[in-house]
mmCIF file of the N, C-alpha and C atoms, coordinates in Angstrom:
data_MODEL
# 
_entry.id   MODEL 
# 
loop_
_atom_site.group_PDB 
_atom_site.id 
_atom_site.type_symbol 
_atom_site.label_atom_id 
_atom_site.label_alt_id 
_atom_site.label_comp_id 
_atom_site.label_asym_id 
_atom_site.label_entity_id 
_atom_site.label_seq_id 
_atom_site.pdbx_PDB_ins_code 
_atom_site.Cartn_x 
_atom_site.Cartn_y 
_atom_site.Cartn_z 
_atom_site.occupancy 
_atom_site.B_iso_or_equiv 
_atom_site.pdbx_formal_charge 
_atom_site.auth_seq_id 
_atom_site.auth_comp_id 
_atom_site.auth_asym_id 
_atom_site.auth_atom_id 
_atom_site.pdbx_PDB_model_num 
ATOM 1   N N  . UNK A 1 1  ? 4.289  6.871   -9.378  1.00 0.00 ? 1  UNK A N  1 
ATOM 2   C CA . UNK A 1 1  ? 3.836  5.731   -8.612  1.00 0.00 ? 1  UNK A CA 1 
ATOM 3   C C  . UNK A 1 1  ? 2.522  5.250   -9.223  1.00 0.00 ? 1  UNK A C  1 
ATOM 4   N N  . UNK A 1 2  ? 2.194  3.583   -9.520  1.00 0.00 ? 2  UNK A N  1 
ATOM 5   C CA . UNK A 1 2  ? 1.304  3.575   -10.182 1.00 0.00 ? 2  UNK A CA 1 
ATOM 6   C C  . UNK A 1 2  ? 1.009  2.077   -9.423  1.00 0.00 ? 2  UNK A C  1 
ATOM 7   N N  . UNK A 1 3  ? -0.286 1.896   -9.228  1.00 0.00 ? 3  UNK A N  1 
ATOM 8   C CA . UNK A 1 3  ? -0.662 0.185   -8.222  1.00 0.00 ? 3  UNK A CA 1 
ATOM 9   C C  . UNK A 1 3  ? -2.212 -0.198  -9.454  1.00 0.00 ? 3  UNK A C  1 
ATOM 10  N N  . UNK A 1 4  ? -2.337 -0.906  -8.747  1.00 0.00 ? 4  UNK A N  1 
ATOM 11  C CA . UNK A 1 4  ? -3.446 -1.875  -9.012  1.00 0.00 ? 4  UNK A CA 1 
ATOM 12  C C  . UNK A 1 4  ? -4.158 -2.674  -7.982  1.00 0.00 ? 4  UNK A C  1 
ATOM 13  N N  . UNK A 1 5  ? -5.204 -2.807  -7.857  1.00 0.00 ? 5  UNK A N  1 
ATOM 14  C CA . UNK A 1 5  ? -6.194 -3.193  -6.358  1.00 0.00 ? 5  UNK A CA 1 
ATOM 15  C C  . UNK A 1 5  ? -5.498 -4.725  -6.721  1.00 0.00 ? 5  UNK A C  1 
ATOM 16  N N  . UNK A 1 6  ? -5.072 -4.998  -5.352  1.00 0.00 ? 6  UNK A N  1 
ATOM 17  C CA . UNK A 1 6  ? -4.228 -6.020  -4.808  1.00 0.00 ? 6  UNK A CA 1 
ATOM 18  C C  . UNK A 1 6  ? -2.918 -6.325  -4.482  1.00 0.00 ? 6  UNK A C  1 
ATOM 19  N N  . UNK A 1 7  ? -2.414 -4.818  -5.016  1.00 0.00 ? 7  UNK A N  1 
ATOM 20  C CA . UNK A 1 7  ? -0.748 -4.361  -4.529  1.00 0.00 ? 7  UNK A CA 1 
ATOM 21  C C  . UNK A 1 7  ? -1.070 -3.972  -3.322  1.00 0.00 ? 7  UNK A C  1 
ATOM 22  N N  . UNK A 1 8  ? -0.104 -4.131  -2.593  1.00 0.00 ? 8  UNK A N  1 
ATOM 23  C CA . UNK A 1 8  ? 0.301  -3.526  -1.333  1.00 0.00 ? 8  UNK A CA 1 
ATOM 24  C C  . UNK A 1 8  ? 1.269  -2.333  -1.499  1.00 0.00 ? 8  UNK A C  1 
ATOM 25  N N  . UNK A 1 9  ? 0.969  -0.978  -0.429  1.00 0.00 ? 9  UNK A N  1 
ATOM 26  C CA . UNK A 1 9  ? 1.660  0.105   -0.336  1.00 0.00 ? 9  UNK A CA 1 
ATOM 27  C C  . UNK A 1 9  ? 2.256  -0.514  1.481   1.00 0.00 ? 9  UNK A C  1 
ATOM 28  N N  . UNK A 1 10 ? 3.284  -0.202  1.164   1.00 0.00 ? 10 UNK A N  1 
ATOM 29  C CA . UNK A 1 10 ? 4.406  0.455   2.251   1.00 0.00 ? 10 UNK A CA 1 
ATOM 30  C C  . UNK A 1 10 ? 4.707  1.321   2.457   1.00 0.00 ? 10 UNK A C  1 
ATOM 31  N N  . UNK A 1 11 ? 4.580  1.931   3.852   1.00 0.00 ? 11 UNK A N  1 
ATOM 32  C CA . UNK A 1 11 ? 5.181  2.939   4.088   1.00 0.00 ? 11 UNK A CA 1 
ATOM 33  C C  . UNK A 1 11 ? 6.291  2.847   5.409   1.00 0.00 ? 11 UNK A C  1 
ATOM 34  N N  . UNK A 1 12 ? 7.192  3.522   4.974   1.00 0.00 ? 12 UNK A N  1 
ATOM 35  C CA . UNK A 1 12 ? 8.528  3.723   6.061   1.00 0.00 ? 12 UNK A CA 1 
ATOM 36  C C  . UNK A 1 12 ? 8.463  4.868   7.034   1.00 0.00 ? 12 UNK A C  1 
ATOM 37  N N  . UNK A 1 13 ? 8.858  4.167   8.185   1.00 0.00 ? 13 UNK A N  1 
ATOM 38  C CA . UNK A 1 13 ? 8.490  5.485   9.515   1.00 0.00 ? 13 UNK A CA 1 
ATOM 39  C C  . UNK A 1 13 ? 9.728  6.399   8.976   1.00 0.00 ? 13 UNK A C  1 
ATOM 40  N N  . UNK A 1 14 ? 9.827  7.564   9.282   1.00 0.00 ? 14 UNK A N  1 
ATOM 41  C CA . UNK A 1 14 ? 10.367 8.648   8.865   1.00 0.00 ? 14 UNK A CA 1 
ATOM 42  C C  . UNK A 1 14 ? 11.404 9.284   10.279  1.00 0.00 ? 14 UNK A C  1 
ATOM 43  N N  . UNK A 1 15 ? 11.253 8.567   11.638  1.00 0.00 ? 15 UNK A N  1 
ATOM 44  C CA . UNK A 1 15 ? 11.604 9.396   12.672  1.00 0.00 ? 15 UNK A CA 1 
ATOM 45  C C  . UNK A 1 15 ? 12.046 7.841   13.439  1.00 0.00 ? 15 UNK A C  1 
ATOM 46  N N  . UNK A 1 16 ? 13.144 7.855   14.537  1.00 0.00 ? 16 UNK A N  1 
ATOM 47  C CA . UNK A 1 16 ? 13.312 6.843   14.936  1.00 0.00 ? 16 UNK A CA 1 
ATOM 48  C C  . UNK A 1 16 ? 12.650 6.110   16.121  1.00 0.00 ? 16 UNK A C  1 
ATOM 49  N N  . UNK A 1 17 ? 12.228 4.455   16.053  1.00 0.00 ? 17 UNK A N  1 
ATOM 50  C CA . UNK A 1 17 ? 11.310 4.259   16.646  1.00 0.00 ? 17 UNK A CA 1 
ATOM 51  C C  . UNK A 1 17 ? 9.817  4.504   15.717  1.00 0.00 ? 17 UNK A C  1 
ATOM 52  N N  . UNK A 1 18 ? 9.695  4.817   14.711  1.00 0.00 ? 18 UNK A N  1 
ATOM 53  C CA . UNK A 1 18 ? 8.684  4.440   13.753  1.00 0.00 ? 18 UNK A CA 1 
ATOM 54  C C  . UNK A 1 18 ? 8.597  3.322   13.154  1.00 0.00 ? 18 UNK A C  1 
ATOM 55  N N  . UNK A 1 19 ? 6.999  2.794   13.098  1.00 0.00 ? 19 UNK A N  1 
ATOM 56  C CA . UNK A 1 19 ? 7.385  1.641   12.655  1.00 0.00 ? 19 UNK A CA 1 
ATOM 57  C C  . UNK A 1 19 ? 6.500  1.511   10.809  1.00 0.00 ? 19 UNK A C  1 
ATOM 58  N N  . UNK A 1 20 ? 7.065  0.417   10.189  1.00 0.00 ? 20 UNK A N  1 
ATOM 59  C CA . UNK A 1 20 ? 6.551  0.130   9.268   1.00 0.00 ? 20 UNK A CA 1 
ATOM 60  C C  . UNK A 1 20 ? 5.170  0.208   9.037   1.00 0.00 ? 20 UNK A C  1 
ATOM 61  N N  . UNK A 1 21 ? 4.352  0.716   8.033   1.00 0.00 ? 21 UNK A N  1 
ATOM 62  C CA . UNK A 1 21 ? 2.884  0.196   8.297   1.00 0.00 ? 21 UNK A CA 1 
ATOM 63  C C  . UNK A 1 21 ? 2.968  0.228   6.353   1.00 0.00 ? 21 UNK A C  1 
ATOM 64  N N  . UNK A 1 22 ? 1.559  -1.491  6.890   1.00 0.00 ? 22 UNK A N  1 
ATOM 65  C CA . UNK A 1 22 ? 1.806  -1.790  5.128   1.00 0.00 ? 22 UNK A CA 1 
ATOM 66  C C  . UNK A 1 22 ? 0.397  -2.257  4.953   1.00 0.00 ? 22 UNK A C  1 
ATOM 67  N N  . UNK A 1 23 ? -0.685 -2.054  4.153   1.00 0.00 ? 23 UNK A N  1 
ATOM 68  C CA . UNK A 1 23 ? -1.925 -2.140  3.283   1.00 0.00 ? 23 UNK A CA 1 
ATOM 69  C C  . UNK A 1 23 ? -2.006 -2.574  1.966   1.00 0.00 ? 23 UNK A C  1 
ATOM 70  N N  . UNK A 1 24 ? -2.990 -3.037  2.332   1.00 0.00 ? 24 UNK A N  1 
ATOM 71  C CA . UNK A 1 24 ? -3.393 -3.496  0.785   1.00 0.00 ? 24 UNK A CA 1 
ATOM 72  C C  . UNK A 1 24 ? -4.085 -2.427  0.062   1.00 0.00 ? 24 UNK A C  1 
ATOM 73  N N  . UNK A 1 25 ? -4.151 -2.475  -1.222  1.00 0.00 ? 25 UNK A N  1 
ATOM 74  C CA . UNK A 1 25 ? -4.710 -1.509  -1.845  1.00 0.00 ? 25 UNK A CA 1 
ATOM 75  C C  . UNK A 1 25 ? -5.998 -2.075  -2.536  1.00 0.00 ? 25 UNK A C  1 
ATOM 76  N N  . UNK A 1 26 ? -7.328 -1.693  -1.898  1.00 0.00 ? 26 UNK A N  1 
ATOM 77  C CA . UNK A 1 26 ? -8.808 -1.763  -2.276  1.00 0.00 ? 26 UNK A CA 1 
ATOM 78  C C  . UNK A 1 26 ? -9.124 -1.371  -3.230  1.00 0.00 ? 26 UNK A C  1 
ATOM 79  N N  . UNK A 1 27 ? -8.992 -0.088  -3.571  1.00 0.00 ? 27 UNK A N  1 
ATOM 80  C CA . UNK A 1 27 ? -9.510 0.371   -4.775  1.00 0.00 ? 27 UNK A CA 1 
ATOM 81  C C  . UNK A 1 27 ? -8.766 1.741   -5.605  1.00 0.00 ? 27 UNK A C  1 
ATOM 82  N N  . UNK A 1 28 ? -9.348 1.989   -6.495  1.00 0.00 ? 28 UNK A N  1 
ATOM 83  C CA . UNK A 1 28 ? -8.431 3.298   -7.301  1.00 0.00 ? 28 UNK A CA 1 
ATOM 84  C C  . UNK A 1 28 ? -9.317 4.351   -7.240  1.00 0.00 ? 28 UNK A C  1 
ATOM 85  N N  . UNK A 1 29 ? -8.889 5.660   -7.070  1.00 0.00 ? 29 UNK A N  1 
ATOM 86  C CA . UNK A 1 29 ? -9.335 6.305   -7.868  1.00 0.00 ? 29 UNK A CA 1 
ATOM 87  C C  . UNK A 1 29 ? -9.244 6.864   -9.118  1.00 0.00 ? 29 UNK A C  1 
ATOM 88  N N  . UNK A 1 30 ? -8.591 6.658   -9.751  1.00 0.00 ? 30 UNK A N  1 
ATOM 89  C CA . UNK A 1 30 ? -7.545 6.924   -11.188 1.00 0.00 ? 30 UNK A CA 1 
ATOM 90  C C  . UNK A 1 30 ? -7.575 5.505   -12.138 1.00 0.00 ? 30 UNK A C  1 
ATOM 91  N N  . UNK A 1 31 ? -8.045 5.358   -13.387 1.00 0.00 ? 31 UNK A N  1 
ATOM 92  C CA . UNK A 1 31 ? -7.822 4.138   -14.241 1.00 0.00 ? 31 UNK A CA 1 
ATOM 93  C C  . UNK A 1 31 ? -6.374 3.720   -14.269 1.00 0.00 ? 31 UNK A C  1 
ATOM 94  N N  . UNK A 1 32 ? -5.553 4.991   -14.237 1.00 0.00 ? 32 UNK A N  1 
ATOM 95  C CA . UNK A 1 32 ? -4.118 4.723   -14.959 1.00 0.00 ? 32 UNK A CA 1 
ATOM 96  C C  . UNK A 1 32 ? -3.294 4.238   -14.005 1.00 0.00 ? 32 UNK A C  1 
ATOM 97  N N  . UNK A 1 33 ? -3.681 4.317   -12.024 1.00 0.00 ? 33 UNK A N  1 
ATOM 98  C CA . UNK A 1 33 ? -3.451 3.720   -11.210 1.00 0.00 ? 33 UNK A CA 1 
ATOM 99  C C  . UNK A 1 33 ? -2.398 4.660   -10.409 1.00 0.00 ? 33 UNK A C  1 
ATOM 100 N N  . UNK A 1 34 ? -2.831 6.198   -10.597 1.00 0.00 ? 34 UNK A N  1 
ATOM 101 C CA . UNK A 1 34 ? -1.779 6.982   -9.708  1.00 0.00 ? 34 UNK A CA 1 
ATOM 102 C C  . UNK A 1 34 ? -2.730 7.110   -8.240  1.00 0.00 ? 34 UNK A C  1 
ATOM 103 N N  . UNK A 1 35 ? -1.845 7.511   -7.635  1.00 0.00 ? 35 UNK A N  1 
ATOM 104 C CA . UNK A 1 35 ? -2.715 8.168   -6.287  1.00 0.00 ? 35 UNK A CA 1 
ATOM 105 C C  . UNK A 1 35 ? -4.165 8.993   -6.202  1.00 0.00 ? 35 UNK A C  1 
ATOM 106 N N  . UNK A 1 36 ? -5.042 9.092   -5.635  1.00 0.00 ? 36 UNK A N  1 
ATOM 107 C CA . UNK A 1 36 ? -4.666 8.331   -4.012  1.00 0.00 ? 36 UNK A CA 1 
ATOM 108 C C  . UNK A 1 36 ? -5.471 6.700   -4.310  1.00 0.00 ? 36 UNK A C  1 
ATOM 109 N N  . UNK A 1 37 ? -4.868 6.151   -3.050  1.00 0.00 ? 37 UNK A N  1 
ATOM 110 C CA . UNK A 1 37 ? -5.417 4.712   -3.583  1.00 0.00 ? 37 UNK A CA 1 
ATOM 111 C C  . UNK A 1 37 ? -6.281 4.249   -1.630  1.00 0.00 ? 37 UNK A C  1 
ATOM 112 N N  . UNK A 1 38 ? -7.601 3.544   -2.012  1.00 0.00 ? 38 UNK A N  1 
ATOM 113 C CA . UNK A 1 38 ? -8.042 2.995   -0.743  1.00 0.00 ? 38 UNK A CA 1 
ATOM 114 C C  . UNK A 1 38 ? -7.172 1.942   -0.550  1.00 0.00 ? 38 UNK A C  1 
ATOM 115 N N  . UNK A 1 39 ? -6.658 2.083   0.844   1.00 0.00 ? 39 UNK A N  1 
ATOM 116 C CA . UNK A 1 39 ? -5.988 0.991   1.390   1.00 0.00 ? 39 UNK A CA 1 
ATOM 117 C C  . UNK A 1 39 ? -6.832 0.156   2.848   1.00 0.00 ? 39 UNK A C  1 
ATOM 118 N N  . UNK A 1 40 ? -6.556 -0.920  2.861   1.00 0.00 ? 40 UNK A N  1 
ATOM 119 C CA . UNK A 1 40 ? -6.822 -1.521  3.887   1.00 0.00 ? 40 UNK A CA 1 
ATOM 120 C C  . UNK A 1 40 ? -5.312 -1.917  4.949   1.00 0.00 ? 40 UNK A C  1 
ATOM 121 N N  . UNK A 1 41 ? -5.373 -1.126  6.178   1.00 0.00 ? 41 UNK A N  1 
ATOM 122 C CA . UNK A 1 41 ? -4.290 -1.171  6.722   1.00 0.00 ? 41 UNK A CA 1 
ATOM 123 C C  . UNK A 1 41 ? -4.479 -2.418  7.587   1.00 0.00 ? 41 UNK A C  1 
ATOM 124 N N  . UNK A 1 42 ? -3.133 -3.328  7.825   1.00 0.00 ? 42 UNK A N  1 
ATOM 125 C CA . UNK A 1 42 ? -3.054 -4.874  8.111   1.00 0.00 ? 42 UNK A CA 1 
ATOM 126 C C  . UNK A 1 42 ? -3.132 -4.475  9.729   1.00 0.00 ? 42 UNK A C  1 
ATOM 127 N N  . UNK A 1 43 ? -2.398 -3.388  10.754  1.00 0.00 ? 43 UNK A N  1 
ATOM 128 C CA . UNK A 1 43 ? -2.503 -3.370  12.010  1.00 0.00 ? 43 UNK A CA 1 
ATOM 129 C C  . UNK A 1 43 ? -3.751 -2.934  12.433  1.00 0.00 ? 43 UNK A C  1 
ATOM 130 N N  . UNK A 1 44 ? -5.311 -2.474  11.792  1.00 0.00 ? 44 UNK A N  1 
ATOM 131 C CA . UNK A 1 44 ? -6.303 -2.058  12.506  1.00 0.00 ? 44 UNK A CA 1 
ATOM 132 C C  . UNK A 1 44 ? -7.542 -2.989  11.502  1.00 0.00 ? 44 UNK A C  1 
ATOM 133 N N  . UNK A 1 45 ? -6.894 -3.352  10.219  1.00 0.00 ? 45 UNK A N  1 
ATOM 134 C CA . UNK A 1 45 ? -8.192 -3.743  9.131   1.00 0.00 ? 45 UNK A CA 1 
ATOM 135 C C  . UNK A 1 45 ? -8.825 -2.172  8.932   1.00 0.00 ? 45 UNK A C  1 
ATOM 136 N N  . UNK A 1 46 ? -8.653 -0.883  9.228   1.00 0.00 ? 46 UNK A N  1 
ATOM 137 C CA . UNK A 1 46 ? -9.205 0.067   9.010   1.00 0.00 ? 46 UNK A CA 1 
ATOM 138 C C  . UNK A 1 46 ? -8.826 0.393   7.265   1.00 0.00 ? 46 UNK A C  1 
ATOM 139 N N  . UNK A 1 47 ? -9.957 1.148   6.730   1.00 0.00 ? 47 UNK A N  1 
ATOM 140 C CA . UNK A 1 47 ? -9.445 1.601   5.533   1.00 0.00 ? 47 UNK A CA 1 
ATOM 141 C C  . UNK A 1 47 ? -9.645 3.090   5.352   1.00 0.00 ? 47 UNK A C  1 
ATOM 142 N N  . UNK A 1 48 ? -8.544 3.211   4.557   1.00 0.00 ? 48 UNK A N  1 
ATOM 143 C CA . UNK A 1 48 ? -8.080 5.016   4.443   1.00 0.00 ? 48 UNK A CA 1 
ATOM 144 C C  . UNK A 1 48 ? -8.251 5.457   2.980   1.00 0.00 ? 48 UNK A C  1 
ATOM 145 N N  . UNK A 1 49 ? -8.219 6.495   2.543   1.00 0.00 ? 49 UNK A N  1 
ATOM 146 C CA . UNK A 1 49 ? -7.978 7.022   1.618   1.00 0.00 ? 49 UNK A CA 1 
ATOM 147 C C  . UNK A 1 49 ? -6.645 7.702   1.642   1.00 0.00 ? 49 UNK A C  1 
ATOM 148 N N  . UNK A 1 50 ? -5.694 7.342   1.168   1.00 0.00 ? 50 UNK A N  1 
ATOM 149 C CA . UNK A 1 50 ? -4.191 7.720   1.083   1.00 0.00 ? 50 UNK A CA 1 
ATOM 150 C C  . UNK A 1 50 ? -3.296 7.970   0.042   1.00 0.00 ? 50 UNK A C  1 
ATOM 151 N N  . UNK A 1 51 ? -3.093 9.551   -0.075  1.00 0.00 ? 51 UNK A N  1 
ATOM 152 C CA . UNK A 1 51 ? -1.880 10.127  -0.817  1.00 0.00 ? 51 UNK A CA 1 
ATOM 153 C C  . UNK A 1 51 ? -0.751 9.661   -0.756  1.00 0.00 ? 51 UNK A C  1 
ATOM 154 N N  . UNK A 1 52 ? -0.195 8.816   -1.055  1.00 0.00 ? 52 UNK A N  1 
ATOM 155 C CA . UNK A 1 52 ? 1.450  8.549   -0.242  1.00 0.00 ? 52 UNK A CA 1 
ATOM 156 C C  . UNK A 1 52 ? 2.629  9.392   -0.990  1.00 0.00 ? 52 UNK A C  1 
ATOM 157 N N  . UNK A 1 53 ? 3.596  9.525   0.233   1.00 0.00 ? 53 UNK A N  1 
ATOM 158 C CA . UNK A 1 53 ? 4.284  10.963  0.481   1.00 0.00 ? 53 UNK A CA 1 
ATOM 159 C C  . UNK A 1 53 ? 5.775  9.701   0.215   1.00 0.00 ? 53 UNK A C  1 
ATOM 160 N N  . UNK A 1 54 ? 6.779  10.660  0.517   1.00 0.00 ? 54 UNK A N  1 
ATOM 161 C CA . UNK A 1 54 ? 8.476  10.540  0.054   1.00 0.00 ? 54 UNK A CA 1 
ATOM 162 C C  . UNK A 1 54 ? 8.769  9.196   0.340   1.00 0.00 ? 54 UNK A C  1 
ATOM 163 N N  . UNK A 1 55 ? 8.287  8.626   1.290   1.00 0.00 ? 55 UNK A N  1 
ATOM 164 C CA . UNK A 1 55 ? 8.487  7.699   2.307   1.00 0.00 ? 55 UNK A CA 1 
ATOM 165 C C  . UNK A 1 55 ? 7.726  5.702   1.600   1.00 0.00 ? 55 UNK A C  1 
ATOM 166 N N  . UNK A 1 56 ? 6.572  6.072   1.227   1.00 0.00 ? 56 UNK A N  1 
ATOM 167 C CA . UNK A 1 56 ? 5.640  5.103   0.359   1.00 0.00 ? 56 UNK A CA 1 
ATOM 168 C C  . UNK A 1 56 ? 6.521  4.138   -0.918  1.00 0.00 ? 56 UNK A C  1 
ATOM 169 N N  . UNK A 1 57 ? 5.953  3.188   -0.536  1.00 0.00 ? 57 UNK A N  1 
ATOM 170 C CA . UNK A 1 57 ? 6.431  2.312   -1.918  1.00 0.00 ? 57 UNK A CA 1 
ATOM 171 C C  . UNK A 1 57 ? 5.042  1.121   -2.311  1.00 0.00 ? 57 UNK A C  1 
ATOM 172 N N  . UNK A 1 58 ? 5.356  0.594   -3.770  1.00 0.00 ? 58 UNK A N  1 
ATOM 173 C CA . UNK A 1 58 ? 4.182  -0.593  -4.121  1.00 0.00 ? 58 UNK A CA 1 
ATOM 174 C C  . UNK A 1 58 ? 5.139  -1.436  -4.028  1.00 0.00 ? 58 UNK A C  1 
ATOM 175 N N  . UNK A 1 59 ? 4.629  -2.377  -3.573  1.00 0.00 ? 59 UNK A N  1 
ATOM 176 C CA . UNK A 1 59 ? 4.853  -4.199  -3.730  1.00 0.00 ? 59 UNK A CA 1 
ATOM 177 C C  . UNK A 1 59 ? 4.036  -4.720  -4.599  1.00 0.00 ? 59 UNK A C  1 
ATOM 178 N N  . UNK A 1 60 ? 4.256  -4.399  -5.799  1.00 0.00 ? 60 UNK A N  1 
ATOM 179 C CA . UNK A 1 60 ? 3.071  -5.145  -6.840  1.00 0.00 ? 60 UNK A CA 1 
ATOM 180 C C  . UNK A 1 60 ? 2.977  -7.082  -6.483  1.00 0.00 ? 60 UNK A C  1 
ATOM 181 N N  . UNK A 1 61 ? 1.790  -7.339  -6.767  1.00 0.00 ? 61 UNK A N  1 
ATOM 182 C CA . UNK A 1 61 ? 1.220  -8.725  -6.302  1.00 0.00 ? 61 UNK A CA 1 
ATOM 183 C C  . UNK A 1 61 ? 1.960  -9.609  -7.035  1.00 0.00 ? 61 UNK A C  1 
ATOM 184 N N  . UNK A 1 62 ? 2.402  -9.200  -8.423  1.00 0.00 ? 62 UNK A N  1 
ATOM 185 C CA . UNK A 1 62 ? 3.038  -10.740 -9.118  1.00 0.00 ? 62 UNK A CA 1 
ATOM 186 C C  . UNK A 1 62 ? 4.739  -10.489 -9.044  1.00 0.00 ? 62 UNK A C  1 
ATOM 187 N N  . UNK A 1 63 ? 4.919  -9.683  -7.955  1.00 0.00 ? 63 UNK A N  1 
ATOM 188 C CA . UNK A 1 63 ? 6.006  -9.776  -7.750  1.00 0.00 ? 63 UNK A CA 1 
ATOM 189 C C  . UNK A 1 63 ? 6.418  -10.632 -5.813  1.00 0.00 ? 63 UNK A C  1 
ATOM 190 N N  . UNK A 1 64 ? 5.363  -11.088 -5.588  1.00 0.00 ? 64 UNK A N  1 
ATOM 191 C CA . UNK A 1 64 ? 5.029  -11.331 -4.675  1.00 0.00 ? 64 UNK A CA 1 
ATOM 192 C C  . UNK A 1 64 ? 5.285  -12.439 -4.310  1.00 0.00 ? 64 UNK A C  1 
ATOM 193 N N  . UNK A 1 65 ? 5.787  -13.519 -3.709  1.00 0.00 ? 65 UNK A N  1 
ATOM 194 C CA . UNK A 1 65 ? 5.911  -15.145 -3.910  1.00 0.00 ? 65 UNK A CA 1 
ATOM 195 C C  . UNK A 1 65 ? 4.342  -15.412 -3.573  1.00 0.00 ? 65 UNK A C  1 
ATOM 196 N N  . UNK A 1 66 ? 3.839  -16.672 -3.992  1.00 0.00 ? 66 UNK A N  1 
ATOM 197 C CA . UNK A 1 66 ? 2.593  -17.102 -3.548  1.00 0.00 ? 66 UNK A CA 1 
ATOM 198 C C  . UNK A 1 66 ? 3.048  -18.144 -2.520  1.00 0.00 ? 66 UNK A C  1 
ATOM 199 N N  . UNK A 1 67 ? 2.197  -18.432 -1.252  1.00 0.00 ? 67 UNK A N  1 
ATOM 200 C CA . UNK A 1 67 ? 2.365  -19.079 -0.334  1.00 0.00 ? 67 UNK A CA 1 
ATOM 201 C C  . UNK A 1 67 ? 2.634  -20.538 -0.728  1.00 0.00 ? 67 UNK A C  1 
ATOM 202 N N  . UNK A 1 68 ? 3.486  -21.513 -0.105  1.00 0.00 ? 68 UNK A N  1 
ATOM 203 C CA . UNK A 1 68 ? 3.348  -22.568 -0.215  1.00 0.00 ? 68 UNK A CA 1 
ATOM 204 C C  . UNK A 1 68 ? 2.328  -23.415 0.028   1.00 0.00 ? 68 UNK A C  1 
ATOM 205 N N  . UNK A 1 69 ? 1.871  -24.684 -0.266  1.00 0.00 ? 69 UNK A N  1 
ATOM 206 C CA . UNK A 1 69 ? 0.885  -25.312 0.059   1.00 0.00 ? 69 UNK A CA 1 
ATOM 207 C C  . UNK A 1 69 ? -0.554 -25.681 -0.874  1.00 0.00 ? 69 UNK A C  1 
# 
């Protein structure tokens, strides 16, 4: 798994009745862009420092549509 500050991580609830939770990714600790990565989570604006586990995925940014307008 490898991001860049401005990908978004996803993660998938694991149990039913879990819900999605998805962040942006702030910063690296790693040049080469492995884990763990600061995220800014979209349901609190809180930011974490996060390993992501089985469940995690990137949405890299230029794969991203840009908004209309």
């Amino acid at each position: 798994m490898k991001a860049k500050v401005g990908d978004w991580l996803v993660i998938e609830g694991t149990n039913l009745g879990d819900r999605r939770r998805s962040g942006l990714i702030v910063a690296l600790r790693h040049a080469d862009g492995t884990p763990p990565y600061v995220v800014r989570w979209l349901d609190d604006d809180h930011e974490s420092l996060v390993f992501p586990g089985p469940t995690a995925r990137i949405e890299h940014r230029e794969h991203l549509q840009a908004p209309n307008g």
